[in-house]
C-alpha positions as CSV (number, residue, x, y, z in Angstrom):
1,X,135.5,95.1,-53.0
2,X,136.7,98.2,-55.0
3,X,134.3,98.0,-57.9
4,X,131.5,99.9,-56.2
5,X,132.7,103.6,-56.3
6,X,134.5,105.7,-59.2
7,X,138.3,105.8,-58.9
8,X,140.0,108.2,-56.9
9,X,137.3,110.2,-55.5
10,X,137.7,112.4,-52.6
11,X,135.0,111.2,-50.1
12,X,134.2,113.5,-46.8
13,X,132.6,112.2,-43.7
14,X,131.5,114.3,-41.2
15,X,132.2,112.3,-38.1
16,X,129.0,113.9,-36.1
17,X,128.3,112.4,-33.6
18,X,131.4,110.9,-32.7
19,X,131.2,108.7,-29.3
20,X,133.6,105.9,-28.6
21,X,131.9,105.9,-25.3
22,X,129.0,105.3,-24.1
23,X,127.6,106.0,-27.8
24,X,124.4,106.1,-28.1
25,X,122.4,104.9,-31.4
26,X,123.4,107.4,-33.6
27,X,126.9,107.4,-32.8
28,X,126.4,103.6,-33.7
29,X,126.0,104.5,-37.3
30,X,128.7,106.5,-37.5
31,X,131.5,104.4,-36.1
32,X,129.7,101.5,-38.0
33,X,129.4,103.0,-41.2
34,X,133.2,104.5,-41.1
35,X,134.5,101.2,-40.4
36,X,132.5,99.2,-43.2
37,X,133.5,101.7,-45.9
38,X,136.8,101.6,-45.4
39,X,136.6,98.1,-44.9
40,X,134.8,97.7,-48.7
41,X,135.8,100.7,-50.2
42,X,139.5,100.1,-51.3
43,X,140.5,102.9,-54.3
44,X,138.7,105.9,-53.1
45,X,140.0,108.2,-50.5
46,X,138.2,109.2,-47.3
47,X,138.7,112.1,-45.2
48,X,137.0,111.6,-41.7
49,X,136.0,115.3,-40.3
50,X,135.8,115.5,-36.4
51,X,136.0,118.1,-33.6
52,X,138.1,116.1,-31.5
53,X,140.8,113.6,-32.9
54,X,139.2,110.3,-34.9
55,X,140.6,107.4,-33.2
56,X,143.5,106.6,-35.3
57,X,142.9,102.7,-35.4
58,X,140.3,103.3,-37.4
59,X,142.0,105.0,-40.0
60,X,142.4,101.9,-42.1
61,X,143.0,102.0,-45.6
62,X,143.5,105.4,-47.5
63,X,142.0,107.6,-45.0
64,X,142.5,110.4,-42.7
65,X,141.5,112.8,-40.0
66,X,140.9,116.5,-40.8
67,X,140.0,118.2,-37.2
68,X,136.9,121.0,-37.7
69,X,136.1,123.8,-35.2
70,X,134.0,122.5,-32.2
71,X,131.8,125.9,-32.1
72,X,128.7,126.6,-34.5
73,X,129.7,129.5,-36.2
74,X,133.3,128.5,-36.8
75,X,132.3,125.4,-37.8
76,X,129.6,126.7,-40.3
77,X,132.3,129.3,-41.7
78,X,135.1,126.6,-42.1
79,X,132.7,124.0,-43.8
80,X,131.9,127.0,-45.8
81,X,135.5,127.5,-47.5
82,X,137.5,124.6,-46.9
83,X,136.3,121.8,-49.0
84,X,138.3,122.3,-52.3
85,X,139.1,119.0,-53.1
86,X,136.1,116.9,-51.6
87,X,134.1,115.1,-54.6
88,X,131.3,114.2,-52.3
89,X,130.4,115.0,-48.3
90,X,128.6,112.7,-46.7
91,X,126.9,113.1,-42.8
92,X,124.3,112.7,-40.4
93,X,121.3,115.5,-40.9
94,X,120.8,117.8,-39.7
95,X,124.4,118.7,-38.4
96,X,126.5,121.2,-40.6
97,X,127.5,121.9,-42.9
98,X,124.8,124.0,-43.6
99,X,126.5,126.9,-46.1
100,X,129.2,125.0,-49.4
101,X,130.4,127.7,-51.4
102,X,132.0,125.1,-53.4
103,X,129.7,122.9,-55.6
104,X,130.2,118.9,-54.5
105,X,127.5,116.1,-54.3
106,X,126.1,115.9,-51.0
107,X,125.0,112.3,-49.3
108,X,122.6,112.9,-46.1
109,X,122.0,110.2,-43.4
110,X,118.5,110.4,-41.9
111,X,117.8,108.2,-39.0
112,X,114.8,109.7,-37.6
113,X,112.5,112.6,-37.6
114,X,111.9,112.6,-33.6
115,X,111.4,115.8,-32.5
116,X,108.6,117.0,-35.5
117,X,106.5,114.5,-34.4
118,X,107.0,114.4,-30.4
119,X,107.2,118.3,-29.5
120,X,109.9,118.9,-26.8
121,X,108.2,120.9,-23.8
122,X,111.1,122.8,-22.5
123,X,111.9,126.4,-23.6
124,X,115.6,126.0,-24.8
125,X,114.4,122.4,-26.0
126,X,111.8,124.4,-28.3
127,X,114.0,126.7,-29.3
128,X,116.7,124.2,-30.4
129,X,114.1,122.2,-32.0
130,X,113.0,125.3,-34.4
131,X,116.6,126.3,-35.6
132,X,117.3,122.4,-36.3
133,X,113.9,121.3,-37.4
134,X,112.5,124.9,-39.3
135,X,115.9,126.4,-40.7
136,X,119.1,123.7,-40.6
137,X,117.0,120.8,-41.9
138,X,115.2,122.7,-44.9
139,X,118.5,124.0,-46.0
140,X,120.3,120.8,-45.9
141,X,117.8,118.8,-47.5
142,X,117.5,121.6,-50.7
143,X,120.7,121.4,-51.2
144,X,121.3,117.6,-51.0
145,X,122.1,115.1,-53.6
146,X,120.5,112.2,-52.3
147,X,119.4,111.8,-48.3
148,X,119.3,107.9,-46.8
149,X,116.3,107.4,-44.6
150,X,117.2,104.5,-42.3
151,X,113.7,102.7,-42.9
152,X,110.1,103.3,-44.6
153,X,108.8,104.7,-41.7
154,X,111.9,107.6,-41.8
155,X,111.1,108.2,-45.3
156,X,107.4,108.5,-45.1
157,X,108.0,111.4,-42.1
158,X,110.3,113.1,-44.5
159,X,108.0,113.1,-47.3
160,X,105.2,114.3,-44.8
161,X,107.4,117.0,-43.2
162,X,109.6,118.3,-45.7
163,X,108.6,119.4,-49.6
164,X,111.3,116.8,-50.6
165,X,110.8,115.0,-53.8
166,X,110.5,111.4,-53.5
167,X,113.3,110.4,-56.1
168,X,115.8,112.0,-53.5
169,X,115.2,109.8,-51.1
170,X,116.6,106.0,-50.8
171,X,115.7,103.4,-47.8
172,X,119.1,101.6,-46.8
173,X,118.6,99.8,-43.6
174,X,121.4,100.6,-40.5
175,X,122.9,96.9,-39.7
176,X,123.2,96.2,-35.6
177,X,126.2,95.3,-33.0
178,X,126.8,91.2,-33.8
179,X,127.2,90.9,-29.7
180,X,127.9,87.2,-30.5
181,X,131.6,87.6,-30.4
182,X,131.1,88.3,-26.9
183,X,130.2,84.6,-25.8
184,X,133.4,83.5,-24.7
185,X,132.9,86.8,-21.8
186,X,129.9,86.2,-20.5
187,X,129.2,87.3,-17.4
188,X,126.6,85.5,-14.5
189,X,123.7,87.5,-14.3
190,X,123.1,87.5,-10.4
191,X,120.4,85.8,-8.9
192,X,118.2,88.0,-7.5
193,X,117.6,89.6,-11.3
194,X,116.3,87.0,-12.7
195,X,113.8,86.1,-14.4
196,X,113.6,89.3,-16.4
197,X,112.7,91.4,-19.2
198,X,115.3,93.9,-20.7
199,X,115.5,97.4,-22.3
200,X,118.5,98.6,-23.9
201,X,118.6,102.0,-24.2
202,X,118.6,105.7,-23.0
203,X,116.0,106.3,-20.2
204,X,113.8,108.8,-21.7
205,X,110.3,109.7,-22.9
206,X,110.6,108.6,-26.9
207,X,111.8,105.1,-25.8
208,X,108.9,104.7,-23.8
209,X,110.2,103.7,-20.3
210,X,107.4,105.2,-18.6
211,X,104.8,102.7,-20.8
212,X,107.3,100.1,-20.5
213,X,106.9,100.4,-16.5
214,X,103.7,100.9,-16.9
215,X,103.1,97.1,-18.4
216,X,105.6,95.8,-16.3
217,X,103.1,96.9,-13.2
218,X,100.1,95.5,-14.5
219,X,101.8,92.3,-15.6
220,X,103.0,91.7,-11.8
221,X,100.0,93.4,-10.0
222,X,97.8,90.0,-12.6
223,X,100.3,87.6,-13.1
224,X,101.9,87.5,-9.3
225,X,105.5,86.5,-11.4
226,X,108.6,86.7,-9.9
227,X,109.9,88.2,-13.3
228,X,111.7,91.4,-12.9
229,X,112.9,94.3,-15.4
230,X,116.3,95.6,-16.3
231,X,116.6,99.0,-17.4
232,X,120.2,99.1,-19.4
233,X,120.9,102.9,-20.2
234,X,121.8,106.7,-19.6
235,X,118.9,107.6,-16.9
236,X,118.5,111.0,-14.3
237,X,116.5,113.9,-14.0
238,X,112.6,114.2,-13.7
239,X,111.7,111.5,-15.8
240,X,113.8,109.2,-14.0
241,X,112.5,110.1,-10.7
242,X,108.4,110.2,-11.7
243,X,109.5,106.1,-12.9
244,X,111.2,105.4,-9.4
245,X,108.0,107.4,-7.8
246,X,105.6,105.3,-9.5
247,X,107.5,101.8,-9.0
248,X,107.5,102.8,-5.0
249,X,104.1,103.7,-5.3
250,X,103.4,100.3,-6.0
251,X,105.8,98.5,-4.0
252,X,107.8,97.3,-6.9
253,X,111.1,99.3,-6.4
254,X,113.3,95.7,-6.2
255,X,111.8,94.0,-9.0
256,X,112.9,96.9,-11.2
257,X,116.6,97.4,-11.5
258,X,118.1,100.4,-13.2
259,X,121.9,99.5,-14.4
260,X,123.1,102.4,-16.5
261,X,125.3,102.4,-19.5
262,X,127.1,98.9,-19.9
263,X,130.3,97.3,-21.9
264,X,129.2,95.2,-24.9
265,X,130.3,92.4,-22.8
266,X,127.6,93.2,-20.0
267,X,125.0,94.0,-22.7
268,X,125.3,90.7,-24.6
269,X,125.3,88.5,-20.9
270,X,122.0,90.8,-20.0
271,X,120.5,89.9,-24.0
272,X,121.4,86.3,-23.9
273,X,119.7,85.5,-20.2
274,X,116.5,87.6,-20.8
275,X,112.9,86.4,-20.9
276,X,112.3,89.2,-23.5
277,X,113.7,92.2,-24.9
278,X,110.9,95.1,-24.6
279,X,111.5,97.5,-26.9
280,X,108.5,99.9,-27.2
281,X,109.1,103.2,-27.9
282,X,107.0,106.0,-29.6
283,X,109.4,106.3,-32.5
284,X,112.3,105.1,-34.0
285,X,114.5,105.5,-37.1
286,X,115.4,102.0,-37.2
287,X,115.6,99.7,-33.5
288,X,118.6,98.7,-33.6
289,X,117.9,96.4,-29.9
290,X,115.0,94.6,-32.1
291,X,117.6,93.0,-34.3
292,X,120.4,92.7,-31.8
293,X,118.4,90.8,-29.3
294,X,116.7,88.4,-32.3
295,X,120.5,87.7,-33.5
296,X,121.0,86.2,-30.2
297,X,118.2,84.0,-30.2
298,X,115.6,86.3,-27.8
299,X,112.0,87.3,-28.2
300,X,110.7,90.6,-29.0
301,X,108.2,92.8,-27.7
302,X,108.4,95.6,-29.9
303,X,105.8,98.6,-31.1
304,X,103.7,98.2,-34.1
305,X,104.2,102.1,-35.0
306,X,106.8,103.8,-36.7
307,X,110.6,101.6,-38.0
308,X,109.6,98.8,-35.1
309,X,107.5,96.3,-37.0
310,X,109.4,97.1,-40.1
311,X,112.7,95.8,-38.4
312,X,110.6,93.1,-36.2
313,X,108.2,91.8,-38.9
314,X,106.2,88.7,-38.4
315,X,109.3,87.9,-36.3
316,X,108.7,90.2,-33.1
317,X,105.4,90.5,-30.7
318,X,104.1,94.1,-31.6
319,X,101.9,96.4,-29.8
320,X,100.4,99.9,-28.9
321,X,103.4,101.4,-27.4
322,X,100.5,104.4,-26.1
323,X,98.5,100.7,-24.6
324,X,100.2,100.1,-21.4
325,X,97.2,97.0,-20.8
326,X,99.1,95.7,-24.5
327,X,102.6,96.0,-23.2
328,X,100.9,93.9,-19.9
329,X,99.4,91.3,-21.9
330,X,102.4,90.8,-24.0
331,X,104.6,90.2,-21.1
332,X,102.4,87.6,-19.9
333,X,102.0,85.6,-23.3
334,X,105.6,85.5,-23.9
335,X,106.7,84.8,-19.7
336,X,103.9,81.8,-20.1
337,X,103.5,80.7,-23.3
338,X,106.8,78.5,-24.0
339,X,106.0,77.4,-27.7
340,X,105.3,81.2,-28.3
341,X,108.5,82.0,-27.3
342,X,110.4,79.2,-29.2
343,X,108.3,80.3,-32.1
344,X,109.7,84.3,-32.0
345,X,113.1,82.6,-31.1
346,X,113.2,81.2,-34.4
347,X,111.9,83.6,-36.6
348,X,113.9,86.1,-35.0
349,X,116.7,84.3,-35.7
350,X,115.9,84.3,-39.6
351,X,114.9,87.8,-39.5
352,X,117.9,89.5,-38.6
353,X,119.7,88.0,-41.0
354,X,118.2,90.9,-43.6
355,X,120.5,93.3,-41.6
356,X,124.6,94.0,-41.2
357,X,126.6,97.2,-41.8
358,X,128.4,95.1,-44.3
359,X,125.1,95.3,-46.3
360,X,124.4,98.6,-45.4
361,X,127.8,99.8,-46.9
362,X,127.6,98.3,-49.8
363,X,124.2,99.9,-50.5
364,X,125.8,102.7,-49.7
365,X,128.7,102.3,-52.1
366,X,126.7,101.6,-54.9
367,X,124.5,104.7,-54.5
368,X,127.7,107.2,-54.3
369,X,128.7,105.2,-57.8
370,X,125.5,106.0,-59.0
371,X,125.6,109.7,-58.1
């Protein structure tokens, strides 16, 4: 597996963010990519850069932990003088470094251009957005070597939002959690949750909760179903409270159930028993639940905007995530229709055999040969 890379390079990654808890989708792709290079990548060196100690079971192979400064400013000026031997720094955009005296190749990871294209409403949220979005991103994209977009869709909003030339840019697809290994821990849903529909993810407007509760009303308010919905995610604050509001509003509050962040095992038990996995939001980099849940065998309902019906294909039931009378209608065709649902069972199933970190690895090994 050491053929992909030039001998004895010096490799850098920037271990932004880096959550063995509770990590959300990004943090995915980091552990995930981390692990399958080393995994592949057998002759070059890797130095794994992190503001708090890298889990040192990781550190397989030839590899090692260098800890950075936690702060911005340190950690702009110690990225600034303190790569002398790297050959090539990869990370996640559009964290630092921002400022290399020191000239070395530079791989970027782009998972998604959110916040350019769904404008945050509160001050410090605006402000963030225009030091990351207006000065860090420009910067680090100028001065990149090559920048990954995680799907078409990533690399179309980079085109549109950044004068970035299209040669720069190459698609490699994120892989998903195989949950599968899981089977022998799985856990009995209890009764009163089921049947259901489930949403993997953080509770928050860009996944869409709000249209995905939306549907959900309409579907029960026409279909009279004893179906419920699981909500499996961060969740709190305003947004949360306006979804609980509306769901007492309409005398649904135990039909929906809200279950926080869950272990792997939990999440593959709450897949493998579900009608459907909705996964509707207003834009993603990749979706990595749309593969997850069609790698255990369960039917999507999934957006037909942005990375969504890239990842889903022919393979997932898409709709207007802004429709909440689509979301409604979807629900219903796949809680009634049964040969619908064994058909999406099955090309799910195919589908999400076109992703895997170990692919994503190796296309990601074979581009740092070629740089």
């Amino acid at each position: 597996m050491g053929t992909y890379c030039k001998k004895n390079m010096k490799i850098g990654f920037v271990a932004e963010p880096y959550e063995e808890k509770n990590a959300s989708g990004m943090g995915h792709v980091v552990l995930e990519l981390i692990k399958n290079l080393l995994e592949q990548d057998k002759e070059n060196e890797f130095i794994i850069f992190s503001s708090v100690n890298f889990n040192e079971e990781r550190l397989i192979g030839n590899s090692k932990n260098i800890l950075i400064p936690k702060s911005f400013l340190k950690k702009l000026l110690w990225f600034g003088f303190s790569l002398k031997n790297i050959d090539l720094l990869v990370f996640v955009v559009p964290l630092l470094p921002l400022i290399i005296f020191k000239k070395i190749k530079t791989l970027l990871v782009c998972q998604e251009l959110a916040s350019q294209k769904i404008k945050p409403k509160k001050i410090l949220e605006k402000i963030k957005s225009i030091i990351r979005d207006r000065i860090m991103m420009p910067i680090t994209l100028k001065k990149s070597s090559v920048v990954v977009a995680a799907s078409n869709a990533t690399s179309e909003d980079l085109l549109k939002f950044y004068n970035i030339k299209t040669e720069k840019i190459k698609i490699i697809y994120d892989g998903f959690q195989d949950l599968s290994i899981f089977k022998d821990r799985e856990i009995k849903i209890e009764g009163r949750m089921e049947p259901y529909f489930f949403f993997a993810g953080k509770v928050k407007y860009r996944k869409n909760v709000h249209g995905i509760v939306d549907g959900f009303i309409k579907f029960k308010k026409k279909t009279k179903s004893d179906c419920k919905l699981i909500i499996a995610g961060e969740y709190g604050g305003d947004y949360y409270r306006n979804l609980i509001n509306k769901l007492e509003e309409n005398n649904l509050l135990n039909d929906v159930f809200f279950i926080g962040y869950i272990t792997k095992e939990k999440l593959y038990s709450f897949y493998k028993n579900a009608t459907a996995c909705v996964f509707s939001s207003i834009n993603e980099g990749f979706g990595m639940p749309i593969a997850e849940a069609m790698s255990l065998g369960i039917p999507v309902i999934t957006s037909n905007i942005s990375s969504m019906k890239e990842v889903a294909g022919e393979a997932g039931l898409l709709v207007d995530p802004f429709n909440t009378n689509e979301i409604a209608r979807a629900m219903e065709k796949i809680f009634f229709d049964k040969k619908l649902r064994e058909e999406l069972i099955k090309k799910g199933l195919e589908r999400s055999k076109l992703f895997s970190w170990q692919k994503a690895a190796q296309e990601y090994l074979n581009l740092i040969k070629s740089l």
